[in-house]
Backbone atoms as SQL, in Angstrom:
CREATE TABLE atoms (id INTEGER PRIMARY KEY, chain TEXT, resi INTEGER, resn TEXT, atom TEXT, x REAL, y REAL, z REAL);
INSERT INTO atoms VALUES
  (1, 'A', 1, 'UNK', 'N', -17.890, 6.798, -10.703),
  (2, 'A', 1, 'UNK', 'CA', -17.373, 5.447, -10.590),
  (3, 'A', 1, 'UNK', 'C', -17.577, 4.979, -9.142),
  (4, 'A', 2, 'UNK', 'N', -18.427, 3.655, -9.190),
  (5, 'A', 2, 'UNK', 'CA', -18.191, 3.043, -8.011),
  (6, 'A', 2, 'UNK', 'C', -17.069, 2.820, -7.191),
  (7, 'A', 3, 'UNK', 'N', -17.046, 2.493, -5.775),
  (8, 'A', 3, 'UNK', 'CA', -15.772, 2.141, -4.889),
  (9, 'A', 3, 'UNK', 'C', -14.925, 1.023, -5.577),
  (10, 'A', 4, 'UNK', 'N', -16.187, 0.045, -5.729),
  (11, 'A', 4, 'UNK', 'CA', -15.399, -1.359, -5.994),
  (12, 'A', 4, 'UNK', 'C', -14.222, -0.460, -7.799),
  (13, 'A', 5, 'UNK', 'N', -14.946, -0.437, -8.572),
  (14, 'A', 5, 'UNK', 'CA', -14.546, 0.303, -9.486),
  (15, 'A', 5, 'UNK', 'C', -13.106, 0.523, -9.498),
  (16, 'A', 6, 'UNK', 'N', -13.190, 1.604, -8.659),
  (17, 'A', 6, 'UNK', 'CA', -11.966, 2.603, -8.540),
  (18, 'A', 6, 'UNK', 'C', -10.896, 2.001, -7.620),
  (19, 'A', 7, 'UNK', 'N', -11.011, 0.655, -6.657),
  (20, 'A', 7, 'UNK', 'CA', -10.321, 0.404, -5.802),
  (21, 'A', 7, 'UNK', 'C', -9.432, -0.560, -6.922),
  (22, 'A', 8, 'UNK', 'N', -10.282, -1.006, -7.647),
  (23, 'A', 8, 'UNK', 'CA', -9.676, -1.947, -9.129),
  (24, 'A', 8, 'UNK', 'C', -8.702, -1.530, -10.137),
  (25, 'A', 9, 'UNK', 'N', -9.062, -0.259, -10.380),
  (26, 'A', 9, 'UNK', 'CA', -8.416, 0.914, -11.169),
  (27, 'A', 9, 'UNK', 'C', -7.317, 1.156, -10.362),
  (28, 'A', 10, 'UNK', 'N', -7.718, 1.383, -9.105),
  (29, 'A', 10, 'UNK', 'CA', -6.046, 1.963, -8.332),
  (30, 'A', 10, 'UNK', 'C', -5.118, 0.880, -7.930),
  (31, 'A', 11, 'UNK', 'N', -5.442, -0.521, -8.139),
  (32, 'A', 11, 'UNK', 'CA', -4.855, -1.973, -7.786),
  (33, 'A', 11, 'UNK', 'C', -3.906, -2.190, -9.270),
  (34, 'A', 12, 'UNK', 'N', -4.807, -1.498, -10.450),
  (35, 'A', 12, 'UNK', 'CA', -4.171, -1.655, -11.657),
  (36, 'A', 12, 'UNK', 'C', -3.099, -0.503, -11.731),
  (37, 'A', 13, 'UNK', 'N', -3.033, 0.206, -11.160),
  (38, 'A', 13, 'UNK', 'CA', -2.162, 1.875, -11.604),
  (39, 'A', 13, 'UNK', 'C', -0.839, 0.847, -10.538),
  (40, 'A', 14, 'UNK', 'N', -1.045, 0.681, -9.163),
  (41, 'A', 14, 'UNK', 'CA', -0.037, 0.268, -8.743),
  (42, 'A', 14, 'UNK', 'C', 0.470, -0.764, -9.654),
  (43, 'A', 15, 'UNK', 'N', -0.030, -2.200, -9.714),
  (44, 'A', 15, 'UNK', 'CA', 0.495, -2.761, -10.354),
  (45, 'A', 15, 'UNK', 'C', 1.341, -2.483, -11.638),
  (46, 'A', 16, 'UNK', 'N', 0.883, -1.640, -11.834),
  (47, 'A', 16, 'UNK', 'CA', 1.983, -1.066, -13.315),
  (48, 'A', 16, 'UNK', 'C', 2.927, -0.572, -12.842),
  (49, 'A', 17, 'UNK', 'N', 2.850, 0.291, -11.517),
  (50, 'A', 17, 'UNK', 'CA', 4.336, 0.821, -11.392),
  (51, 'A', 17, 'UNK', 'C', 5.476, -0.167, -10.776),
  (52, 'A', 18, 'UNK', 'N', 4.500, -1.293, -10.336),
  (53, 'A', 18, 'UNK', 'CA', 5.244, -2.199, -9.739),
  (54, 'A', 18, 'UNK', 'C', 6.025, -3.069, -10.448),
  (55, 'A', 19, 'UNK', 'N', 5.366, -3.322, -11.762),
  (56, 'A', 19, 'UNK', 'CA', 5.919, -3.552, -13.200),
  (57, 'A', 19, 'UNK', 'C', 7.043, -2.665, -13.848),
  (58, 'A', 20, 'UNK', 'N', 7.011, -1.669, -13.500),
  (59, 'A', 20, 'UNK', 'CA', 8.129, -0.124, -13.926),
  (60, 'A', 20, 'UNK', 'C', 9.323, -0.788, -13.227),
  (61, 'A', 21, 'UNK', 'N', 9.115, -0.698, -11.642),
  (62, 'A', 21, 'UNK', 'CA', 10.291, -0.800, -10.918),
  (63, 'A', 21, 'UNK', 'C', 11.194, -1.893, -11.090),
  (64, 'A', 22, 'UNK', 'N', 10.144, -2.961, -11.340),
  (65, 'A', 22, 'UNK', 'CA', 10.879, -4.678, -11.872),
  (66, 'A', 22, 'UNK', 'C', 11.542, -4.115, -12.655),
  (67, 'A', 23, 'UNK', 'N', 11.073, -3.845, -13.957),
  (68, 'A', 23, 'UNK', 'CA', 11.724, -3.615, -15.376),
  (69, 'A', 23, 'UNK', 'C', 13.188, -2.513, -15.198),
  (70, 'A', 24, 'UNK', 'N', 13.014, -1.646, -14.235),
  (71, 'A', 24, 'UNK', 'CA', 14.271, -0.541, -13.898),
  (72, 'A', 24, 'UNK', 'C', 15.021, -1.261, -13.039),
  (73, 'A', 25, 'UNK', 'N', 14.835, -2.646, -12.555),
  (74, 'A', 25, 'UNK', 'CA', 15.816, -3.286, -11.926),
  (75, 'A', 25, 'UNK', 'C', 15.741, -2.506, -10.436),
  (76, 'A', 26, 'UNK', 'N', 14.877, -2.067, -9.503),
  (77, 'A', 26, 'UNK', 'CA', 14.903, -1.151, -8.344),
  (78, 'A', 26, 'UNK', 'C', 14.238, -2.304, -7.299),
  (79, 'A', 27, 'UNK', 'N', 15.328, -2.760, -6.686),
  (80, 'A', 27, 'UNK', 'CA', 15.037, -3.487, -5.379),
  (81, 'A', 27, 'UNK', 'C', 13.291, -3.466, -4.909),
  (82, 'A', 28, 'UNK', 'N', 13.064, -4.620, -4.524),
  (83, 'A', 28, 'UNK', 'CA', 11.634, -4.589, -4.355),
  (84, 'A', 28, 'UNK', 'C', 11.568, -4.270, -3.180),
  (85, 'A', 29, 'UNK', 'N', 12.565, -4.352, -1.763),
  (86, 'A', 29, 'UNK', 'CA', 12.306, -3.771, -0.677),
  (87, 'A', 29, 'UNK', 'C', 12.412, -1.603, -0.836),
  (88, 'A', 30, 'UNK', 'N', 13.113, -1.424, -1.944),
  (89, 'A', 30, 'UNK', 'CA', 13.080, -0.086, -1.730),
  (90, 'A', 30, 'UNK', 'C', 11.815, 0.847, -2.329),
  (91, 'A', 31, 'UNK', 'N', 11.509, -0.365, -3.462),
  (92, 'A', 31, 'UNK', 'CA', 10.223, -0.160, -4.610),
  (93, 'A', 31, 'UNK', 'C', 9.010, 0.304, -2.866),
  (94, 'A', 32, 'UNK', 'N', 8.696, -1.196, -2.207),
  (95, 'A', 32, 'UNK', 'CA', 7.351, -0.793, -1.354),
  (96, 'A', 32, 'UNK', 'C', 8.074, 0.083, -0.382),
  (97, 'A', 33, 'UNK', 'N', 9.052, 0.399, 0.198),
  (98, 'A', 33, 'UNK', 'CA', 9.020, 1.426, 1.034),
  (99, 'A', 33, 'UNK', 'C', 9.246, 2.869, 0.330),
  (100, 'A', 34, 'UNK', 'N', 9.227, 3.315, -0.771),
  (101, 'A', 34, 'UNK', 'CA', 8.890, 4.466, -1.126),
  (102, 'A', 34, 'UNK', 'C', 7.499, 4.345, -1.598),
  (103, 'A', 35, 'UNK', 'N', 6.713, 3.229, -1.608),
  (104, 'A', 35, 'UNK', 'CA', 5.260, 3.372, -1.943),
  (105, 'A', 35, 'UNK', 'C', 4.630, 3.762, -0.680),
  (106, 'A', 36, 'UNK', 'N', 5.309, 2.778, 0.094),
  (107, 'A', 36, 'UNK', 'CA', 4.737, 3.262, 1.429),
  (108, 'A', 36, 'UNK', 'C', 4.926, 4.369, 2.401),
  (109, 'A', 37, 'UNK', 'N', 5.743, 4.809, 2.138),
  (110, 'A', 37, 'UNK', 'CA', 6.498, 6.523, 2.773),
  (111, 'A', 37, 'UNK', 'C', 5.181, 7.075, 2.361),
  (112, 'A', 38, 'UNK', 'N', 4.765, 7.023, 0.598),
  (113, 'A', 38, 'UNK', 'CA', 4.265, 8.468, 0.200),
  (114, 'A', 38, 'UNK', 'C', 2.339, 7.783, 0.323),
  (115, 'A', 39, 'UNK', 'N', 2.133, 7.155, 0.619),
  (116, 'A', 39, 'UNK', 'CA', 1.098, 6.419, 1.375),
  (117, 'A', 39, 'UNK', 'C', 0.576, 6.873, 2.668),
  (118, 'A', 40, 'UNK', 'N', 1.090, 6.829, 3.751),
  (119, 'A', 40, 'UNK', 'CA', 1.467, 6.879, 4.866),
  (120, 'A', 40, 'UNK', 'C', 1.380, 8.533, 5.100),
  (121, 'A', 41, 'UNK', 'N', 2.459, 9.656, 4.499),
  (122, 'A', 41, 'UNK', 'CA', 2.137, 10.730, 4.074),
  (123, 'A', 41, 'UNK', 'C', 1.242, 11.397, 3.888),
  (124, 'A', 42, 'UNK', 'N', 0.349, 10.740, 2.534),
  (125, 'A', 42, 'UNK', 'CA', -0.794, 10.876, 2.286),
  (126, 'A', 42, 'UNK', 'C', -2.044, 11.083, 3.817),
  (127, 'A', 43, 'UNK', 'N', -1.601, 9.649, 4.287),
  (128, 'A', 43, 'UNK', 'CA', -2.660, 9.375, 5.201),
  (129, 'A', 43, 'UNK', 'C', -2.519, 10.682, 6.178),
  (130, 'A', 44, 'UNK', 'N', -1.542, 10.968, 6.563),
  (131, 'A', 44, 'UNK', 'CA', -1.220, 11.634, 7.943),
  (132, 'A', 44, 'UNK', 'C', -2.337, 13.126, 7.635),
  (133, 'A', 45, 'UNK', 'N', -1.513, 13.588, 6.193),
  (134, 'A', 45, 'UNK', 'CA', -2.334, 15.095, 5.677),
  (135, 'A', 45, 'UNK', 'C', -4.174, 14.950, 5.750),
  (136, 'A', 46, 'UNK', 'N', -4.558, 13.279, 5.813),
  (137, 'A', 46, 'UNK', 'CA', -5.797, 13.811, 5.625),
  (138, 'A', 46, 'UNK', 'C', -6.739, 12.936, 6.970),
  (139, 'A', 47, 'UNK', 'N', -5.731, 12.688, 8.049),
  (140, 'A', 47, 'UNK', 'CA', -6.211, 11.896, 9.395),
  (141, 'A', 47, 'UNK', 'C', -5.342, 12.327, 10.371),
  (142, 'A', 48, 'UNK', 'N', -5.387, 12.198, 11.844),
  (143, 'A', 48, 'UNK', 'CA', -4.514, 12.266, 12.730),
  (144, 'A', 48, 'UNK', 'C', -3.506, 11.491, 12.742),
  (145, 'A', 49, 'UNK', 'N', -1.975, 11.717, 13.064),
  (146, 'A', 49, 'UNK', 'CA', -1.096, 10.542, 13.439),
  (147, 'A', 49, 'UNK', 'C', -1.756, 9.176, 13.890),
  (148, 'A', 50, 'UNK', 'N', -2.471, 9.826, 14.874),
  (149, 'A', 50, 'UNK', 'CA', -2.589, 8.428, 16.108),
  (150, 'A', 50, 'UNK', 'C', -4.167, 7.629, 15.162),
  (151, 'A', 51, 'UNK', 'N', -4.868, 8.177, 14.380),
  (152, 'A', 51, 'UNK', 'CA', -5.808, 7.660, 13.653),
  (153, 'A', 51, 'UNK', 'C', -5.034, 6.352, 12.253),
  (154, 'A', 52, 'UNK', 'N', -3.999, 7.006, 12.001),
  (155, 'A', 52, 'UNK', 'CA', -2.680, 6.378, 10.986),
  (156, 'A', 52, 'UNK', 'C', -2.013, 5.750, 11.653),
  (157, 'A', 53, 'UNK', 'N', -1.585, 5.705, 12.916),
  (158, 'A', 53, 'UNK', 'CA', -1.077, 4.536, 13.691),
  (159, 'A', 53, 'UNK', 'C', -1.606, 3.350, 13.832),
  (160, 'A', 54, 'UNK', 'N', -3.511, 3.657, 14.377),
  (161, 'A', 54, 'UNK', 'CA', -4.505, 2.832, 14.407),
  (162, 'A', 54, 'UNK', 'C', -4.391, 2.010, 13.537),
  (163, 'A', 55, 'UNK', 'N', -4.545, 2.351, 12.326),
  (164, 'A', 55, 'UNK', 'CA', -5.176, 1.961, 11.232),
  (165, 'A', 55, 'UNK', 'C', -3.761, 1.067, 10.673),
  (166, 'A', 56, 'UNK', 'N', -2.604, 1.134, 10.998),
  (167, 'A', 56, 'UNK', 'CA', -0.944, 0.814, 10.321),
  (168, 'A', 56, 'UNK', 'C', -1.177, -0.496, 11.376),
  (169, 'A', 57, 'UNK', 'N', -1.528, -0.298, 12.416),
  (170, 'A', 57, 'UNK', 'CA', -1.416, -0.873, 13.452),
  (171, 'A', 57, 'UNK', 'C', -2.541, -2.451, 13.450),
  (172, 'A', 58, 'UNK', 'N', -3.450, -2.230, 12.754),
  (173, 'A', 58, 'UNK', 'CA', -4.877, -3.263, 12.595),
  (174, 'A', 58, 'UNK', 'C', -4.133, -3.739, 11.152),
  (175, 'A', 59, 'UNK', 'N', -3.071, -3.170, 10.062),
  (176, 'A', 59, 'UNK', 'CA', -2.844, -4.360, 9.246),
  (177, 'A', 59, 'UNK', 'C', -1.660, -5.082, 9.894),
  (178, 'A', 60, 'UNK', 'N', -0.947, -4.915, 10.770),
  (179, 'A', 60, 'UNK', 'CA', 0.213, -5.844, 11.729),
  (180, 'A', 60, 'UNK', 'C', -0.428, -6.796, 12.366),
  (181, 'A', 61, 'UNK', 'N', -1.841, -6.380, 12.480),
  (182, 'A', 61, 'UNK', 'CA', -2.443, -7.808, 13.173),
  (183, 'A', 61, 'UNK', 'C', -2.792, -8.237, 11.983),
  (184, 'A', 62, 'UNK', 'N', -3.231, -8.326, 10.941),
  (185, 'A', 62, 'UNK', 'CA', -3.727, -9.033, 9.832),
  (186, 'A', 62, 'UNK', 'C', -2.700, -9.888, 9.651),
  (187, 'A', 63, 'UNK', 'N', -1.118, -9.158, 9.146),
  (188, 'A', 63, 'UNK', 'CA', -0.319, -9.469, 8.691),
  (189, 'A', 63, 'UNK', 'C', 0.086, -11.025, 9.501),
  (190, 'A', 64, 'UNK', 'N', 0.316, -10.533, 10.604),
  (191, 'A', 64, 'UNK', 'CA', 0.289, -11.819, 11.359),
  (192, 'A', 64, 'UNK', 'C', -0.429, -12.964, 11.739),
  (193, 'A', 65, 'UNK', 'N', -1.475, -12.925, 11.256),
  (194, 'A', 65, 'UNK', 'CA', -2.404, -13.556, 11.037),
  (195, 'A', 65, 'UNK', 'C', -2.825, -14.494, 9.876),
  (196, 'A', 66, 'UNK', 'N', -1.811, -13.752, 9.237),
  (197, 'A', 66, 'UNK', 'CA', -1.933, -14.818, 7.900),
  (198, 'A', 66, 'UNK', 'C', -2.740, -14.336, 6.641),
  (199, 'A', 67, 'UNK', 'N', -3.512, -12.958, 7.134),
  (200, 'A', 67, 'UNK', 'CA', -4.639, -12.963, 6.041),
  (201, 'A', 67, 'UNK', 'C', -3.720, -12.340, 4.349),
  (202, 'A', 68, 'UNK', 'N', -2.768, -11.870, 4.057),
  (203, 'A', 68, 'UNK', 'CA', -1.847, -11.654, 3.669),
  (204, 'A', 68, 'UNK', 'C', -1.361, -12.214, 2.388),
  (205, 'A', 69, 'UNK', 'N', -1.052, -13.472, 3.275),
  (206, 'A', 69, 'UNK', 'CA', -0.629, -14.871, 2.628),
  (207, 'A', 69, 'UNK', 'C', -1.514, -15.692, 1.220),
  (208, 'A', 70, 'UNK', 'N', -0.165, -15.723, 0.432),
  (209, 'A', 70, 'UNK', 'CA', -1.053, -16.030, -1.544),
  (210, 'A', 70, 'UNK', 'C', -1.404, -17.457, -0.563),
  (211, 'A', 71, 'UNK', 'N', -2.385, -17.790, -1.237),
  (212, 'A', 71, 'UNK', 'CA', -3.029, -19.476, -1.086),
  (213, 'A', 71, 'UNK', 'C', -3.609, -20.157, -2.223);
């Protein structure tokens, strides 16, 4: 399977759980910060901290930037 593919597939797997958590009634701020704990996690086991900082660090500039934002 292609990138594009699989990046589609894994946009759909979240979205379903994101659908789970609605439906279990689980706060949406606690829903993305346990997505993002075990994310983040992930990253560390297979990059340096400071490579996962980088990288945490370049979507805070996005974020602020607006690119983010539904339109």
């Amino acid at each position: 399977m292609d990138e594009k593919k699989e990046k589609q597939l894994a946009k759909a797997i979240v979205q379903k759980a994101r659908s789970e958590c609605i439906d279990k009634k689980i706060d949406s701020h606690v829903a993305v910060s346990a997505f993002l704990d075990g994310v983040i996690r992930e990253l560390i086991e297979l990059n340096s901290e400071e490579k996962v900082a980088n990288f945490l660090e370049s979507f805070a500039k996005k974020v602020r930037m607006g690119l983010y934002n539904k339109k």
